[in-house]
N, C-alpha and C positions, 0 to 999 in steps of 0.2 A: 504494500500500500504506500502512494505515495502522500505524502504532507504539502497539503497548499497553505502557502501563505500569504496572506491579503497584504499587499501594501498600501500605505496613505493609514494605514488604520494607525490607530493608537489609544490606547487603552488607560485606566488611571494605575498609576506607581501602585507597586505594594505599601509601599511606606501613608501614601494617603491615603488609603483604601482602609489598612489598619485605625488611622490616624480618626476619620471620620462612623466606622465602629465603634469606636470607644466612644466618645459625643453621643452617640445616637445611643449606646445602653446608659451615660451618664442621664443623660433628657430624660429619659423611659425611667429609668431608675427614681428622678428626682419627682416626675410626676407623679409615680403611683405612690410614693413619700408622705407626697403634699396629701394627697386623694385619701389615704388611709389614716392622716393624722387627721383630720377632718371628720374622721368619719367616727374615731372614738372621742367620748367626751372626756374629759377630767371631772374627774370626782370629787364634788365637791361636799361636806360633811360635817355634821352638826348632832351633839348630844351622844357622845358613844360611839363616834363612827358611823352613824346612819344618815345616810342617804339623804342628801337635802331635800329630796324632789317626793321622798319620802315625810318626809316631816310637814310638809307645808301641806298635808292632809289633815296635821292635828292644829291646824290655824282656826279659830273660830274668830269671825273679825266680822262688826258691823259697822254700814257704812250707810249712812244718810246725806240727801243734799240737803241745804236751808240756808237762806237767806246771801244768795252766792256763793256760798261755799260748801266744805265739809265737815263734816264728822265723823272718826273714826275711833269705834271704841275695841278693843281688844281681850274679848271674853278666854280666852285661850291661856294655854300655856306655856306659848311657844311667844318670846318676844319677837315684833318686827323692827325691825333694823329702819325703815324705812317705805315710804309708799310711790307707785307709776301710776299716772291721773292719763286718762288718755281722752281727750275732749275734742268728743265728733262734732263736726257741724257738718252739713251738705256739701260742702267744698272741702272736703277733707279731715284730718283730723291733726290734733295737737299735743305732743306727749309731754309732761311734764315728769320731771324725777324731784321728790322730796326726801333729804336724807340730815342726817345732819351736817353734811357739807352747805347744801343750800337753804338751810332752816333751822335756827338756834332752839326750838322750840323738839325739834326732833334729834338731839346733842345726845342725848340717851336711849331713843327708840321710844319704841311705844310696847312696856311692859303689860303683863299680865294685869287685868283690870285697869288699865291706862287710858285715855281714849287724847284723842289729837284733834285739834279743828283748824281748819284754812281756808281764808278766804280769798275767790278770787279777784283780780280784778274788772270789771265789767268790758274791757278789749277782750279779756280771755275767753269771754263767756259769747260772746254778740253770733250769731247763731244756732247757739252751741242747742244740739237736739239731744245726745245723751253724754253720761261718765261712764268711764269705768275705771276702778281703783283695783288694782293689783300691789296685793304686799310683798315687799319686798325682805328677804333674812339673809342675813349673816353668816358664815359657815367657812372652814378651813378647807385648805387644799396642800398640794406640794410648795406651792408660791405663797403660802400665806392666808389671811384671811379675804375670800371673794363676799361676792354679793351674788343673791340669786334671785331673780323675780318670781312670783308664784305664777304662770301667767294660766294654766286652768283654775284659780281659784279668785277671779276677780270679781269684783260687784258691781253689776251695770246698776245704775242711777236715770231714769229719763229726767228731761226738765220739762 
């Protein structure tokens, strides 16, 4: 058998053939990385080791509007660290975060039998068709202490 060989051809080196191999498993490598740290949560943890997402089951927390604002009284056992106000109007809606960062009044949370009231301003409210308040808690992690919102355990409010 004889061997033809094509001239004018030209083919890429080994050296970059390797070269761009290695790229293209570092790429593939780095994406499925990203993809699967994504995809597990950090745990975050409160009272024992249990489960924050767990705990914010034993939250009894009521929540009324009046007179612009709220109330929020905390029958429970579980202190909230802080509350997420989310104020729909027909053109969207508007989240507010109260913690003790942004409210001297919530410097210690809102303990067992505590209750917290805020009023809003009447710009914040001017369409506003319903609330909904999501408590927010406290709990450790590898980093430190996070914050976690309740967010199946909120109290819608109409106005």
């Amino acid at each position: 058998m004889k061997k033809m060989m094509i001239v004018g051809k030209k083919g890429v080196s080994p050296m970059i053939a390797t070269i761009l191999l290695i790229a293209m498993v570092l790429i593939i490598a780095a994406v499925i990385f990203l993809w699967l740290k994504n995809m597990v949560k950090e745990d975050v943890t409160k009272f024992n080791d249990e489960n924050i997402e767990l705990v914010c089951q034993d939250i009894i927390m009521e929540a009324s509007y009046e007179n612009n604002g709220i109330v929020v009284v905390n029958n429970g056992n579980v202190p909230i660290y802080g509350l997420k106000v989310d104020i729909y109007t027909e053109s969207g809606n508007e989240e507010i975060s109260l913690d003790g960062t942004t409210d001297p009044a919530l410097k210690k949370g809102i303990n067992q039998g505590g209750s917290y009231t805020k009023t809003f301003s009447s710009e914040q409210l001017v369409g506003a068709t319903k609330l909904i308040i999501y408590p927010i808690l406290i709990g450790n992690s590898d980093d430190g202490t996070r914050t976690y919102t309740c967010l199946d355990y909120g109290k819608e409010r109409s106005l």
